[in-house]
C-alpha positions, 0 to 999 in steps of 0.5 A: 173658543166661545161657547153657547148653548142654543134653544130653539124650537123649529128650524134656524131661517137664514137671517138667525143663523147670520143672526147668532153666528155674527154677535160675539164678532169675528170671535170664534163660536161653538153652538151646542143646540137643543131643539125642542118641537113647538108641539111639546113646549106648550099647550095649544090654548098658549099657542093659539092666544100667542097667535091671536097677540101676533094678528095671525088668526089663521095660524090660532085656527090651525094650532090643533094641526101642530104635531105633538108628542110622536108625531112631533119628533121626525119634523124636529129632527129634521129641523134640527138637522137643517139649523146644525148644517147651516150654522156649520156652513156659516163656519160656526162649529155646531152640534146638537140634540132633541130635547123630548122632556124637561127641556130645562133641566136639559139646558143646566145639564148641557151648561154644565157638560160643555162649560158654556159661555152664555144661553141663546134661547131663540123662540117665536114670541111667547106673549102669555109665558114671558108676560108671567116670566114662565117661558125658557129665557126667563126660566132659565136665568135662574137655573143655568149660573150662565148668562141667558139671551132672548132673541126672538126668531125670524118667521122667513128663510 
């Protein structure tokens, strides 16, 4: 069975689970997941020139409503719920966690722990962070022996 490790940071929608669950073809795939809150993966000025780079100047305006810290773990569990129940329902084995801090360090220690195959880090777009090769896939590439994919998630289910 191949396995990959998943990065996310909200919920799956419908089209990346069909997304993920259909890349290796009819071969069966494993996902360890590790969910880190968009609240804690970067500060609110990257977010909201992130936003502003998209055209969504409503979302830059309301970046200071993002949950962080505490607040930001009951939505990523549930989050993280909801993206295990729907890549088992697309037949995929899934398992994962919360990843509270050093969310790379985390990645290299989950390759490690289950043998992956491959790292799928699956994010809204990053435009400041991947332009300075500071966001998780970048970051990534060196840290995991592994290889990396980035894929930028859907914003509808």
């Amino acid at each position: 069975m191949f396995t990959s490790v998943l990065m996310i940071e909200k919920a799956l929608t419908s089209a990346d689970v069909e997304f993920v669950t259909t890349l290796h073809g009819d071969e069966q795939v494993s996902f360890q997941v590790l969910l880190q809150p968009r609240g804690d993966q970067a500060d609110r000025l990257l977010r909201a020139i992130d936003d502003l780079a998209l055209g969504e100047l409503d979302e830059a305006t309301r970046e200071g409503e993002t949950p962080e810290g505490e607040e930001a773990r009951e939505p990523g569990r549930r989050a993280l719920e909801v993206s295990l129940q729907a890549l088992r329902a697309a037949g995929s084995e899934a398992e994962g966690r919360l990843i509270e801090e050093h969310p790379l360090d985390a990645l290299r220690a989950l390759v490690d722990e289950v043998g992956a195959d491959e790292v799928i880090v699956l994010t809204d777009p990053h435009y400041v962070e991947e332009f300075f090769h500071r966001d998780w896939a970048s970051r990534a590439r060196h840290k995991v022996g592994v290889p990396v994919l980035k894929l930028f998630s859907h914003a509808k289910a």
